[in-house]
OpenMM code with the backbone's topology and positions (N, CA, C; nanometers):
from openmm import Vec3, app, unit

residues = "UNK UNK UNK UNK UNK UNK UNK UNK UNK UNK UNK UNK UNK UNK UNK UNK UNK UNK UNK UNK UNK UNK UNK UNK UNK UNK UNK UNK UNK UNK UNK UNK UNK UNK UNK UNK UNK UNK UNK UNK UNK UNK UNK UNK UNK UNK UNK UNK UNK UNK UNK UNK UNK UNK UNK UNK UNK UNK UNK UNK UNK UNK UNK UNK UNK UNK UNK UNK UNK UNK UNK UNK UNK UNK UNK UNK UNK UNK UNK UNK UNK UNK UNK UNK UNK UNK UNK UNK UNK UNK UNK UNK UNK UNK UNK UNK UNK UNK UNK UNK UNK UNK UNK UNK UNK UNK UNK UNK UNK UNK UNK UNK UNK UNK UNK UNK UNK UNK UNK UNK UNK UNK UNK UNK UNK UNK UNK UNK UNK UNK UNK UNK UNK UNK UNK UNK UNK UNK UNK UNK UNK UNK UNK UNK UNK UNK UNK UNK UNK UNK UNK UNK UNK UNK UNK UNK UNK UNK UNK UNK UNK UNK UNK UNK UNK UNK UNK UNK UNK UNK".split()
positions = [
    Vec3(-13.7098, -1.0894, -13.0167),
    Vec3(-13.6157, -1.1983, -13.0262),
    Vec3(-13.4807, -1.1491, -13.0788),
    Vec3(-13.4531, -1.1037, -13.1705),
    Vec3(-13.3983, -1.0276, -13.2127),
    Vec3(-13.2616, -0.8539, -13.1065),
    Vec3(-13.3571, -0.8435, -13.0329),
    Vec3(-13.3280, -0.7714, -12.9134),
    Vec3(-13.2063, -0.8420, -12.8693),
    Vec3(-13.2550, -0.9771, -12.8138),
    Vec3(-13.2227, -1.0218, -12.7212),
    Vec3(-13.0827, -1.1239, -12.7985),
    Vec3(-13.0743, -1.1472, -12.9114),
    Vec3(-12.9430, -1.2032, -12.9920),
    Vec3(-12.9001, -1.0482, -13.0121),
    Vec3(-12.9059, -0.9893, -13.0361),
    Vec3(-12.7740, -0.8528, -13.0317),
    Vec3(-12.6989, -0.8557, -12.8759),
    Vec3(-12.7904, -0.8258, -12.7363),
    Vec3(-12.7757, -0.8247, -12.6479),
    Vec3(-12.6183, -0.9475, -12.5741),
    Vec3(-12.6976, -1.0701, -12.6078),
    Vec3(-12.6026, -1.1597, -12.6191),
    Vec3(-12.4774, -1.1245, -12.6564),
    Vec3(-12.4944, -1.1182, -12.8249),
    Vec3(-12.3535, -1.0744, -12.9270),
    Vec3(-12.2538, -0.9608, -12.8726),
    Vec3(-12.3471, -0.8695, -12.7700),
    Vec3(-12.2586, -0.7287, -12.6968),
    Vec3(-12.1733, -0.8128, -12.5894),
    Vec3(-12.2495, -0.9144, -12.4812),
    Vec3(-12.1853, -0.9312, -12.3818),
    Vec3(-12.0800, -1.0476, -12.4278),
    Vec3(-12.0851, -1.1583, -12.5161),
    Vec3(-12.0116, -1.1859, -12.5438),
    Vec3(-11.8789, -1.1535, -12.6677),
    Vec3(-11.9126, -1.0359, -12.6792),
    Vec3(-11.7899, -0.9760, -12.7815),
    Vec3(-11.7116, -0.8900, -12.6373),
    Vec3(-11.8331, -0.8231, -12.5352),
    Vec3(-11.7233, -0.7417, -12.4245),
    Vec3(-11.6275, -0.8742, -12.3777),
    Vec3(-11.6920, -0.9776, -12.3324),
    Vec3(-11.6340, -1.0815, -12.2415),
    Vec3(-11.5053, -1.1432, -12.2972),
    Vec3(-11.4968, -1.1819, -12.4399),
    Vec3(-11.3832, -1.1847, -12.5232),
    Vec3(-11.2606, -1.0933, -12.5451),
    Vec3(-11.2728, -0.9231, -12.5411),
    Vec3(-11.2230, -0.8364, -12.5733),
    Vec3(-11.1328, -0.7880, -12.4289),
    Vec3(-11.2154, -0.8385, -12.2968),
    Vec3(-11.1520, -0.7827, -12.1839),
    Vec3(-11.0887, -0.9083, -12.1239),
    Vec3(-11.1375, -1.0410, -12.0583),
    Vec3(-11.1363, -1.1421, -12.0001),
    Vec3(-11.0212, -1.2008, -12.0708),
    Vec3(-11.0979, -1.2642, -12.2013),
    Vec3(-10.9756, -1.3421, -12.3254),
    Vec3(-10.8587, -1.3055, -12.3919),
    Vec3(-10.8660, -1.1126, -12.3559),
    Vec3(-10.7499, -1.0506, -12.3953),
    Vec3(-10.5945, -1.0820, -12.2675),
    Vec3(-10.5121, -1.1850, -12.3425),
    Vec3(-10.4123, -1.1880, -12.3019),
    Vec3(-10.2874, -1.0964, -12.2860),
    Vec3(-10.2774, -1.0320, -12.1701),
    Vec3(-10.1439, -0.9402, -12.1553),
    Vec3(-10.0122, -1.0381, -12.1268),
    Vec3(-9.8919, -0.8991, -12.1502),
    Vec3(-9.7954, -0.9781, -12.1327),
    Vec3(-9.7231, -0.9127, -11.9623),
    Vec3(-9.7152, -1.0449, -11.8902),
    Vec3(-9.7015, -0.9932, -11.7369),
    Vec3(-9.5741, -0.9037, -11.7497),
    Vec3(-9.5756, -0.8191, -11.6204),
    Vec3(-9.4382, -0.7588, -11.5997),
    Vec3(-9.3657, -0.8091, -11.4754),
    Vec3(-9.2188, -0.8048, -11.4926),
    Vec3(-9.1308, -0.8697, -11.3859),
    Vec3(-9.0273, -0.7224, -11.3497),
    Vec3(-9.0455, -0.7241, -11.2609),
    Vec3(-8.9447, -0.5968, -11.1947),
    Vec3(-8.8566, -0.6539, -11.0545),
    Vec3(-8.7540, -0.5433, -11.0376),
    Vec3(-8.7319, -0.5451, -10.9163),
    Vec3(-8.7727, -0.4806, -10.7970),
    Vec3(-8.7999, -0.5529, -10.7088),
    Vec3(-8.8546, -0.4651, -10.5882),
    Vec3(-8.7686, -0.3261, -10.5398),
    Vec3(-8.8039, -0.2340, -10.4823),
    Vec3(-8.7500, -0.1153, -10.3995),
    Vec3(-8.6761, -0.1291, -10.3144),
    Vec3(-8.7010, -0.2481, -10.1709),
    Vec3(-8.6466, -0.2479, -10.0649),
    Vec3(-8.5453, -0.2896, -10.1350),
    Vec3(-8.4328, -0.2373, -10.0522),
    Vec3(-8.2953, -0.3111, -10.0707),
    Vec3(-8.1985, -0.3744, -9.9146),
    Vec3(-8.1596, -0.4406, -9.9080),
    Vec3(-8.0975, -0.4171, -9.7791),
    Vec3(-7.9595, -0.5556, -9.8069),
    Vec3(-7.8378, -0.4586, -9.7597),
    Vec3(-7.7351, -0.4962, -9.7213),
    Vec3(-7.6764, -0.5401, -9.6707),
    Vec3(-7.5920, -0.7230, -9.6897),
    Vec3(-7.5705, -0.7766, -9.5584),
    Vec3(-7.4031, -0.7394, -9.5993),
    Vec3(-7.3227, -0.7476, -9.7141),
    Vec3(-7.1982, -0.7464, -9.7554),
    Vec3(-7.1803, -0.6110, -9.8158),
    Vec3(-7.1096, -0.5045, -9.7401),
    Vec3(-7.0582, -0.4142, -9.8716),
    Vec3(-6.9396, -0.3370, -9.8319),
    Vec3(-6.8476, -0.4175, -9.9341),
    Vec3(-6.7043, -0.3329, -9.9312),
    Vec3(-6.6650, -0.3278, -10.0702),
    Vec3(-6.5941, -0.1996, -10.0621),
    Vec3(-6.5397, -0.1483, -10.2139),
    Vec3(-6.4223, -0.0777, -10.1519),
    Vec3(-6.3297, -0.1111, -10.2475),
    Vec3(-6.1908, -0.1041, -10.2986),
    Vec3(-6.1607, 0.0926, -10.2517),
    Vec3(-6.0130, 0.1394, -10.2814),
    Vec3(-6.0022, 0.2101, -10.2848),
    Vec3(-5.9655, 0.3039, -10.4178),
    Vec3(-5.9307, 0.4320, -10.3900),
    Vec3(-5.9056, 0.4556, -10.5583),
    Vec3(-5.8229, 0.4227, -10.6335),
    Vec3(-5.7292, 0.3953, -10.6188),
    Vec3(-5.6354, 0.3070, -10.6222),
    Vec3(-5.6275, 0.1966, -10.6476),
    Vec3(-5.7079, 0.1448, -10.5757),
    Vec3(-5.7201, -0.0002, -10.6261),
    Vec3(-5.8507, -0.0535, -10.6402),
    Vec3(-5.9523, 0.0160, -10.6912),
    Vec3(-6.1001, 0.0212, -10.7305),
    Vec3(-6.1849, -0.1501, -10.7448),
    Vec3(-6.2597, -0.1684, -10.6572),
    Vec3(-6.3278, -0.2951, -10.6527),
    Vec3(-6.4571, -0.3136, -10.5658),
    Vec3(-6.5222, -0.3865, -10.5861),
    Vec3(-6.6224, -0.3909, -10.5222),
    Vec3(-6.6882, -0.5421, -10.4661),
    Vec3(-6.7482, -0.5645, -10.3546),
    Vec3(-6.8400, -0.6949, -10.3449),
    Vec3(-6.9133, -0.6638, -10.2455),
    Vec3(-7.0303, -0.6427, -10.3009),
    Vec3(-7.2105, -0.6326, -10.2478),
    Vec3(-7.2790, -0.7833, -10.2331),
    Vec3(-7.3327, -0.7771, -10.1194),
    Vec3(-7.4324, -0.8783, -10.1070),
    Vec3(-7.5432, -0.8542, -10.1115),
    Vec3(-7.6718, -0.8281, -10.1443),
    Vec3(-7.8123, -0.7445, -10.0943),
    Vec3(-7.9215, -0.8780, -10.1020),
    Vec3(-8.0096, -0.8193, -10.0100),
    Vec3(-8.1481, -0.8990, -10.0367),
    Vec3(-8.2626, -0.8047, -10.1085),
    Vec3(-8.3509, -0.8379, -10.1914),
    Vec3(-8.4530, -0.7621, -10.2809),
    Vec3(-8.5434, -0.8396, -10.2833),
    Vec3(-8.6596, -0.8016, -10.3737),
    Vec3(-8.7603, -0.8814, -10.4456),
    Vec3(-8.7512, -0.8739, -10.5675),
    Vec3(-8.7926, -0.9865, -10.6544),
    Vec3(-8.8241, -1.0066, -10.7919),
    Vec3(-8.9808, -0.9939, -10.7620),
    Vec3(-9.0705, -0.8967, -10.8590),
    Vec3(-9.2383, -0.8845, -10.8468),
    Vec3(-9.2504, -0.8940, -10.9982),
    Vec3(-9.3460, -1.0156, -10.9712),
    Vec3(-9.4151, -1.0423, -11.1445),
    Vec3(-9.5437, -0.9958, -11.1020),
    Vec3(-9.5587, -0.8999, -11.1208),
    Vec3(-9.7133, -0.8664, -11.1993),
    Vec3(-9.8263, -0.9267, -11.3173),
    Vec3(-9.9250, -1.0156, -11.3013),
    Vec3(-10.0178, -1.0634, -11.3253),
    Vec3(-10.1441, -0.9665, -11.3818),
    Vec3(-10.1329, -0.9300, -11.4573),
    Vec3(-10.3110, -0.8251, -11.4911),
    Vec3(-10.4448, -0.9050, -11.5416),
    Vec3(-10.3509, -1.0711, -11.5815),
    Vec3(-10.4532, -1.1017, -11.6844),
    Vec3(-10.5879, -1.2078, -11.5797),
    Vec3(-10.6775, -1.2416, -11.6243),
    Vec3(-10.7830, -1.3057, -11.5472),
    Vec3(-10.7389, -1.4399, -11.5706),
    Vec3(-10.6112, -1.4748, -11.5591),
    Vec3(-10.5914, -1.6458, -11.5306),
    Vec3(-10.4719, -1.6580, -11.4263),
    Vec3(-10.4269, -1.7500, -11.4356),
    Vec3(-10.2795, -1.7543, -11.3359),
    Vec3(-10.1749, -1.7777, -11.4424),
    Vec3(-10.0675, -1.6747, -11.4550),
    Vec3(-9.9396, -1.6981, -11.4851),
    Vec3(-9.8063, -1.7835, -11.4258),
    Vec3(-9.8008, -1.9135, -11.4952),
    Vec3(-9.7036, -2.0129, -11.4564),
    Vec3(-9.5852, -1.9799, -11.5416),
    Vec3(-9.4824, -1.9412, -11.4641),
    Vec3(-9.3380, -1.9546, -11.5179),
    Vec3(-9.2001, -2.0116, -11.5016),
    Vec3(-9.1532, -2.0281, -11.5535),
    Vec3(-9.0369, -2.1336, -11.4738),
    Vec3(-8.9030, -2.0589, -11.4713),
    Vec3(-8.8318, -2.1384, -11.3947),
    Vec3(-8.6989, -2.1167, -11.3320),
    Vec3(-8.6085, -2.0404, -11.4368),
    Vec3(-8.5389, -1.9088, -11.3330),
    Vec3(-8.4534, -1.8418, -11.4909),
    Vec3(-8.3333, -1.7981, -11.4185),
    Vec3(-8.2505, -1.7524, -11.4693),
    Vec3(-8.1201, -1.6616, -11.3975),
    Vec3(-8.1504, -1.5242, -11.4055),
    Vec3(-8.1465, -1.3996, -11.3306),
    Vec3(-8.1038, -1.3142, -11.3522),
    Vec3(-7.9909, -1.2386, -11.3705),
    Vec3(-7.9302, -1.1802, -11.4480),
    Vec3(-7.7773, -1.1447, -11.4424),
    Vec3(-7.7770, -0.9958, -11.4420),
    Vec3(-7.6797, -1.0035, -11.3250),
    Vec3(-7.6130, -0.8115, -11.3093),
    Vec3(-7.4947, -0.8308, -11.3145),
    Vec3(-7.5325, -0.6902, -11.4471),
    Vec3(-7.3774, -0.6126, -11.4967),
    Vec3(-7.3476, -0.4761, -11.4945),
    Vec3(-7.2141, -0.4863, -11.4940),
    Vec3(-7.1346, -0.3350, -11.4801),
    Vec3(-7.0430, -0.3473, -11.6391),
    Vec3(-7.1385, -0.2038, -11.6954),
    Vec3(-7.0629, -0.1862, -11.8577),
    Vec3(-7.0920, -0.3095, -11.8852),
    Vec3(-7.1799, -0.3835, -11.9329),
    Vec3(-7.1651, -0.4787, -11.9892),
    Vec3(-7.1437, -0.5913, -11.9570),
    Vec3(-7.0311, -0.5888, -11.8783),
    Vec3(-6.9703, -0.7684, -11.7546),
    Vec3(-7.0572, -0.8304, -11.6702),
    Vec3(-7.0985, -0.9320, -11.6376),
    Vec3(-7.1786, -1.0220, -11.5917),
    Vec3(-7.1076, -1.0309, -11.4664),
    Vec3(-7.1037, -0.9223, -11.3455),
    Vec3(-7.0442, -0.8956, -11.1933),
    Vec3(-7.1783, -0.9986, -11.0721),
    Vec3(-7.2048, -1.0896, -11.1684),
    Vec3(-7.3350, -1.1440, -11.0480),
    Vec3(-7.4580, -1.1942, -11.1540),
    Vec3(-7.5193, -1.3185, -11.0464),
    Vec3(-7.6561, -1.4182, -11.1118),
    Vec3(-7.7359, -1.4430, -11.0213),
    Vec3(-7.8472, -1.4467, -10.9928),
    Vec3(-7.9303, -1.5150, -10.9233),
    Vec3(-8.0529, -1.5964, -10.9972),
    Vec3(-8.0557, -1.7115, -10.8960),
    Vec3(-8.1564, -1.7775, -10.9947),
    Vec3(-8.3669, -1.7223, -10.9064),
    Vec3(-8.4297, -1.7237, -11.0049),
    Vec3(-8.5788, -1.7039, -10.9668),
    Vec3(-8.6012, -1.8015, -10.9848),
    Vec3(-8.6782, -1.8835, -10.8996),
    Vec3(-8.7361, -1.9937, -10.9128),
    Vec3(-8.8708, -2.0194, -10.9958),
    Vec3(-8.9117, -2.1294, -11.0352),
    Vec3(-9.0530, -2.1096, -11.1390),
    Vec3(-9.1798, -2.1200, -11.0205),
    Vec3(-9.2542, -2.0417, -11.0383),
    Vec3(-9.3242, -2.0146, -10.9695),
    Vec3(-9.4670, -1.9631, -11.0527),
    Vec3(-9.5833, -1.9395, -10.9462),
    Vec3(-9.6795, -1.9011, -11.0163),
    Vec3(-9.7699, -1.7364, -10.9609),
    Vec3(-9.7506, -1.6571, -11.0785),
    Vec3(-9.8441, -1.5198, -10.9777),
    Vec3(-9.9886, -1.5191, -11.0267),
    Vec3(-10.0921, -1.5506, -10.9669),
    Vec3(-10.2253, -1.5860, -10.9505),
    Vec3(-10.3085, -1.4459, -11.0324),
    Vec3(-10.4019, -1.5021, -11.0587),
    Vec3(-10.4719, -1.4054, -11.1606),
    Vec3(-10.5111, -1.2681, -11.0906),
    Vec3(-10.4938, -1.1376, -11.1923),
    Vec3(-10.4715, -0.9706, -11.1329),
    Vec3(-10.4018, -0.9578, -10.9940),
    Vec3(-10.2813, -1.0436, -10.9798),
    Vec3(-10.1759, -1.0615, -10.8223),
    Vec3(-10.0602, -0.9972, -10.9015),
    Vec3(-9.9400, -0.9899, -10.8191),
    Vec3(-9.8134, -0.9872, -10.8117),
    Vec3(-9.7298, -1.0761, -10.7079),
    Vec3(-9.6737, -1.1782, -10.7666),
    Vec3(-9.6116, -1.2651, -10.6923),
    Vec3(-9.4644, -1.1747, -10.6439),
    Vec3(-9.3880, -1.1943, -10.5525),
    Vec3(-9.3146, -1.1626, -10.4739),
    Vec3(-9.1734, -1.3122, -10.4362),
    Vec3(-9.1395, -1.2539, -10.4831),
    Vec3(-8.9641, -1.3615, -10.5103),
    Vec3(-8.8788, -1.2982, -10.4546),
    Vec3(-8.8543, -1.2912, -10.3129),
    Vec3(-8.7090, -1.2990, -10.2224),
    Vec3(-8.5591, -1.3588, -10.3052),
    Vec3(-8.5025, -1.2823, -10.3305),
    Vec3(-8.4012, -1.3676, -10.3918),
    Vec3(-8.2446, -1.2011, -10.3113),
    Vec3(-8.1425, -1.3359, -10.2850),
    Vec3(-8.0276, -1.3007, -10.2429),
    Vec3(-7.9471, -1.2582, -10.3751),
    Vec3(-7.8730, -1.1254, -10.3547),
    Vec3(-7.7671, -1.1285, -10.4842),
    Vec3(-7.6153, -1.0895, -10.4495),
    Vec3(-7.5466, -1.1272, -10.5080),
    Vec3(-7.3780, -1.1363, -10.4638),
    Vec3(-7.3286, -1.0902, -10.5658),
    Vec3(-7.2863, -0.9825, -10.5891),
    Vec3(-7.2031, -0.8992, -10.6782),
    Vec3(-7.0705, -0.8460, -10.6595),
    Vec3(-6.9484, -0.8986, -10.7359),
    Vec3(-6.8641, -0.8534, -10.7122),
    Vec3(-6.7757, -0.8256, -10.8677),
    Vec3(-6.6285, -0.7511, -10.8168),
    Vec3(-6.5438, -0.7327, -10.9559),
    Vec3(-6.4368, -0.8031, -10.9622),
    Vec3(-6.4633, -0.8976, -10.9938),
    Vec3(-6.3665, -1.0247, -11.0140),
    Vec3(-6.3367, -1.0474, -11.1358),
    Vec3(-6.4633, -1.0039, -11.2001),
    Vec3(-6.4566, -1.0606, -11.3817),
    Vec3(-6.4598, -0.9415, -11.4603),
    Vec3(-6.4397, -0.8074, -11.4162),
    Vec3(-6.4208, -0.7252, -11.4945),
    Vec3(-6.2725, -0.6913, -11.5234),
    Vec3(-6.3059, -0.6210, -11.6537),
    Vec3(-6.0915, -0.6677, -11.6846),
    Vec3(-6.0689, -0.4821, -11.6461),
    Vec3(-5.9152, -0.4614, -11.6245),
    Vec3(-5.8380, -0.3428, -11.5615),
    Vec3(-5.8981, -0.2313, -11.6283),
    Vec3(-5.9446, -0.2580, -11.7823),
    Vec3(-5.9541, -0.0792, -11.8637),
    Vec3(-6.1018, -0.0234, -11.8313),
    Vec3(-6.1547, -0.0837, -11.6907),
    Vec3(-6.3200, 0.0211, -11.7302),
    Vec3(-6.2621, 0.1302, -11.5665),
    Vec3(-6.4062, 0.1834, -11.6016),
    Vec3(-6.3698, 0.3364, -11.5539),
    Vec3(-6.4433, 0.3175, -11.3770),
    Vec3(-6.3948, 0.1644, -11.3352),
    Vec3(-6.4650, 0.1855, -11.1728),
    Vec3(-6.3871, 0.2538, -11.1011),
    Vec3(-6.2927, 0.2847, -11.1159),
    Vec3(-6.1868, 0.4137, -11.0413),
    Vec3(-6.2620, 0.5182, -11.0424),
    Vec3(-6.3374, 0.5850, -11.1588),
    Vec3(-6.3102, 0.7264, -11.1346),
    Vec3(-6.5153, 0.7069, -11.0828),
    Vec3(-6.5923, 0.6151, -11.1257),
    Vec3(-6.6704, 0.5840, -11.0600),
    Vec3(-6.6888, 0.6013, -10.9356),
    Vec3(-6.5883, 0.4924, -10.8478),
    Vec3(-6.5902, 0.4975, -10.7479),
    Vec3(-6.5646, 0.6059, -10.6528),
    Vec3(-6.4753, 0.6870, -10.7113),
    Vec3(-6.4193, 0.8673, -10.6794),
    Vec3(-6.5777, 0.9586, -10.6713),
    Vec3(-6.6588, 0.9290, -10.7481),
    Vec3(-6.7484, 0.9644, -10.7493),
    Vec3(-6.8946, 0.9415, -10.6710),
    Vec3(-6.8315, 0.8123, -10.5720),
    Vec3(-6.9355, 0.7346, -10.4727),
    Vec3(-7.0551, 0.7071, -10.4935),
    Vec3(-7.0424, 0.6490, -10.6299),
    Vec3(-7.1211, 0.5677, -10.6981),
    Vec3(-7.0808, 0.4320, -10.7407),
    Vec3(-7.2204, 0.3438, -10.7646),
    Vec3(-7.1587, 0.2165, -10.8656),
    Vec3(-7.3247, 0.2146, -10.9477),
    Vec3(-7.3211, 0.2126, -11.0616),
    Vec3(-7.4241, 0.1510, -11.1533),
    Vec3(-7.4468, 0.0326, -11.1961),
    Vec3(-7.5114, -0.0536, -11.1736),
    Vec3(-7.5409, -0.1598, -11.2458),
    Vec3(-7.6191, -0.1827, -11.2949),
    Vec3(-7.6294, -0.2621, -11.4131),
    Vec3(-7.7778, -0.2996, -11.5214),
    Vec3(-7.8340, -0.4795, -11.4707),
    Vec3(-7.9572, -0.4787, -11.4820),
    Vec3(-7.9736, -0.6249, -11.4396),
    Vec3(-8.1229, -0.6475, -11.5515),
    Vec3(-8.0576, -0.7826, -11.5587),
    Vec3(-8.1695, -0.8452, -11.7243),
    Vec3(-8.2319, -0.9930, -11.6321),
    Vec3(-8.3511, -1.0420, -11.7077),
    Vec3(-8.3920, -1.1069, -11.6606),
    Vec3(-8.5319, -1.1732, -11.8054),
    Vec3(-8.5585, -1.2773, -11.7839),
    Vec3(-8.7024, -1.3158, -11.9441),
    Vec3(-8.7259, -1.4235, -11.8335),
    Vec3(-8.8431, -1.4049, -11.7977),
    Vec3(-8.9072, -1.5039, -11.7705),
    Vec3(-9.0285, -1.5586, -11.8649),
    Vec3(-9.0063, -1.7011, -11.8927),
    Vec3(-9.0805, -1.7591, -11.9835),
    Vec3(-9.2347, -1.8394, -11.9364),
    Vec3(-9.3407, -1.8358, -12.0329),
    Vec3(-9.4221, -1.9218, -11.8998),
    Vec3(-9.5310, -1.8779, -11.9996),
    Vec3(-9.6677, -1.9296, -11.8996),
    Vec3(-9.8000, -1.9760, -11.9800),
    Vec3(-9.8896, -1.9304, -11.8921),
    Vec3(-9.9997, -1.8077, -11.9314),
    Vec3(-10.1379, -1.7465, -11.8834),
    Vec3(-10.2258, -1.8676, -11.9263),
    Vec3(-10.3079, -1.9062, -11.8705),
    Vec3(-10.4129, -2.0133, -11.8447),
    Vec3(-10.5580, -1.9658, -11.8120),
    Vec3(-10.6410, -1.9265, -11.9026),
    Vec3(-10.7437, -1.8503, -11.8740),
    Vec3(-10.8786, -1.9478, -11.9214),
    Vec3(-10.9712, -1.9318, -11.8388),
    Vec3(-11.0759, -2.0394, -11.8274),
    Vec3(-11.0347, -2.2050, -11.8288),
    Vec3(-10.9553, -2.2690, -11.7404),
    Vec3(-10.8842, -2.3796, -11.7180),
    Vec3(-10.8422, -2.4418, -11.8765),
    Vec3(-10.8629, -2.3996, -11.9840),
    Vec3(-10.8981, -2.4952, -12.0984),
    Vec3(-10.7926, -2.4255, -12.1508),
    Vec3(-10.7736, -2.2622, -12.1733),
    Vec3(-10.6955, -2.1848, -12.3362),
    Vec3(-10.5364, -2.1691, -12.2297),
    Vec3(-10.4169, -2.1727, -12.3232),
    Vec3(-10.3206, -2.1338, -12.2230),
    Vec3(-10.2511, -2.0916, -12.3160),
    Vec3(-10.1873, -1.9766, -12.2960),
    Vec3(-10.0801, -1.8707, -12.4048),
    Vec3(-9.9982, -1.8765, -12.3464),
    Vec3(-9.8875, -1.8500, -12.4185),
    Vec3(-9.7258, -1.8487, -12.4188),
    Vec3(-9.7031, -1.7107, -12.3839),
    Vec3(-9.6437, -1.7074, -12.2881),
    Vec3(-9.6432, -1.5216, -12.2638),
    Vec3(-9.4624, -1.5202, -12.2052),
    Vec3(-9.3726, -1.4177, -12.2841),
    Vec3(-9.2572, -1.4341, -12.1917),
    Vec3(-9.2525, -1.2608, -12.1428),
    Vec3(-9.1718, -1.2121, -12.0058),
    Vec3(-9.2114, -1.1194, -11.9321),
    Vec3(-9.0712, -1.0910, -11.9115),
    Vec3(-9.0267, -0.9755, -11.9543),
    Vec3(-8.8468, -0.9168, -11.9468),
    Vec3(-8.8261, -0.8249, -11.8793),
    Vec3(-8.7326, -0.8192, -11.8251),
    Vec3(-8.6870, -0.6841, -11.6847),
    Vec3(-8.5581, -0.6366, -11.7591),
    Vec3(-8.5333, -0.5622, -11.7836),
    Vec3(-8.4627, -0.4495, -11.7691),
    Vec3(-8.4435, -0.3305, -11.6684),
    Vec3(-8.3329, -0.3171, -11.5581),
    Vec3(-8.3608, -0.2807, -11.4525),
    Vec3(-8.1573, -0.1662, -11.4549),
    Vec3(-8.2004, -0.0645, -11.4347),
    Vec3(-8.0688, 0.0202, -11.4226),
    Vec3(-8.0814, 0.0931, -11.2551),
    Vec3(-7.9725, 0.0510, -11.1964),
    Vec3(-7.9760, 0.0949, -11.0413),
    Vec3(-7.8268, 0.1811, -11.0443),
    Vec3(-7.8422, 0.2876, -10.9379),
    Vec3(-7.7437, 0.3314, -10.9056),
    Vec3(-7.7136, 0.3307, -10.7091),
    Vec3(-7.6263, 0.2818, -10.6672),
    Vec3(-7.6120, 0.2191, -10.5620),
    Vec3(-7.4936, 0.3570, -10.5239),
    Vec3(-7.5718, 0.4461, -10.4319),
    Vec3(-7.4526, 0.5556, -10.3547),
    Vec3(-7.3952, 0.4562, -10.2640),
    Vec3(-7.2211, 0.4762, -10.2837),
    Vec3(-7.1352, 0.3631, -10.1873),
    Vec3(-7.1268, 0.4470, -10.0738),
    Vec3(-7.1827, 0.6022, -10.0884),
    Vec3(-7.0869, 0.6987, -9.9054),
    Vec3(-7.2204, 0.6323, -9.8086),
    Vec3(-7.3438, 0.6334, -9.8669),
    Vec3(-7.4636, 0.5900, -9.7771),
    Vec3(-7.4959, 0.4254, -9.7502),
    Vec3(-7.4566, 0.3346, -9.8950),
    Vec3(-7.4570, 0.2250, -9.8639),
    Vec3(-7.6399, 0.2110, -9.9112),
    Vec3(-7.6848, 0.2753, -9.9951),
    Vec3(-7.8087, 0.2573, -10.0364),
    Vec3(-7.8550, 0.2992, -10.1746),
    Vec3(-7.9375, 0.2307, -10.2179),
    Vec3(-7.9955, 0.2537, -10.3720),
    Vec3(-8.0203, 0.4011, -10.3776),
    Vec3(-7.9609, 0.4339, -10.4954),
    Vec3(-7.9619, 0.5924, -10.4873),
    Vec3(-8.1023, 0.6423, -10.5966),
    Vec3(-8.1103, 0.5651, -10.7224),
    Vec3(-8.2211, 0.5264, -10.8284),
    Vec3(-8.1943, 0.4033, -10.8464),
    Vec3(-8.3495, 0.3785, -10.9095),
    Vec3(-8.3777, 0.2530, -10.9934),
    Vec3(-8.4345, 0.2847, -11.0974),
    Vec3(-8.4309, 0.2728, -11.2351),
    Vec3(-8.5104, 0.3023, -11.2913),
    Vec3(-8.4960, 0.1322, -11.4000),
    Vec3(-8.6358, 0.0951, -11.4433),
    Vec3(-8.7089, -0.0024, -11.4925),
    Vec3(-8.7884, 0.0513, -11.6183),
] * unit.nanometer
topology = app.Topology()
chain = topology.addChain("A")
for resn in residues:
    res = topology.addResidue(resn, chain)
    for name in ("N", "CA", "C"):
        topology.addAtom(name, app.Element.getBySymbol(name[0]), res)
């Protein structure tokens, strides 16, 4: 009898430790990139406006479904907020990765004269940083639901002679 209450106590301490253990999802940007807008300035007169299509991928590990809601993402150059897109709230289903199409429009409109996209651009490059928190709730066995928020930090370097993501790093 005895046997058989330890036995128990194992599978329900594993079932707690793996199942009930709540992770915190990850949100990235997808790889593909593709270009419907891209013109940049000359050296001289240094500027830029990109249009691209990507994915936003939330990664799910945990054994429930992750519900999150609607957020902005913002990309910047040095710091300046050159572009937003919104992710819609959505849900990525338990050990999935949901997949978010989202359009982005980046340009230098709002950066002021003293940063260095001249000698950047001389260099046929552009870098940008892009942030993102998506907020939201893992729901595991229909009943328990945790607060889980999931942050991107995303640094791209975009070669302007090819017109393609040169790195990403996340």
């Amino acid at each position: 009898m005895a046997e058989k209450t330890n036995q128990q106590t194992i599978v329900i301490l594993v079932f707690a430790l793996t199942v009930m253990c709540v992770k915190t999802p990850k949100v990235r940007l997808g790889t593909d990139f593709t270009f419907q807008n891209f013109s940049t300035g000359s050296q001289a007169s240094p500027a830029f406006d990109l249009s691209f299509t990507t994915q936003v991928r939330v990664k799910n590990t945990n054994f429930g479904p992750y519900k999150f809601d609607s957020t902005i993402a913002t990309f910047m150059y040095q710091g300046v907020t050159v572009g937003q897109v919104i992710i819609p709230k959505g849900k990525a289903g338990l050990r999935s990765t949901k997949k978010v199409g989202v359009i982005v429009n980046v340009n230098s409109n709002a950066l002021p004269s003293t940063t260095n996209l001249g000698s950047e651009s001389g260099a046929h490059v552009l870098t940008l940083n892009s942030h993102a928190k998506l907020s939201g709730k893992v729901e595991l066995m229909f009943i328990m639901k945790k607060k889980k928020s999931a942050e991107m930090n995303c640094t791209m370097t975009i070669d302007l002679s090819t017109k393609g993501v040169q790195s990403m790093i996340c």
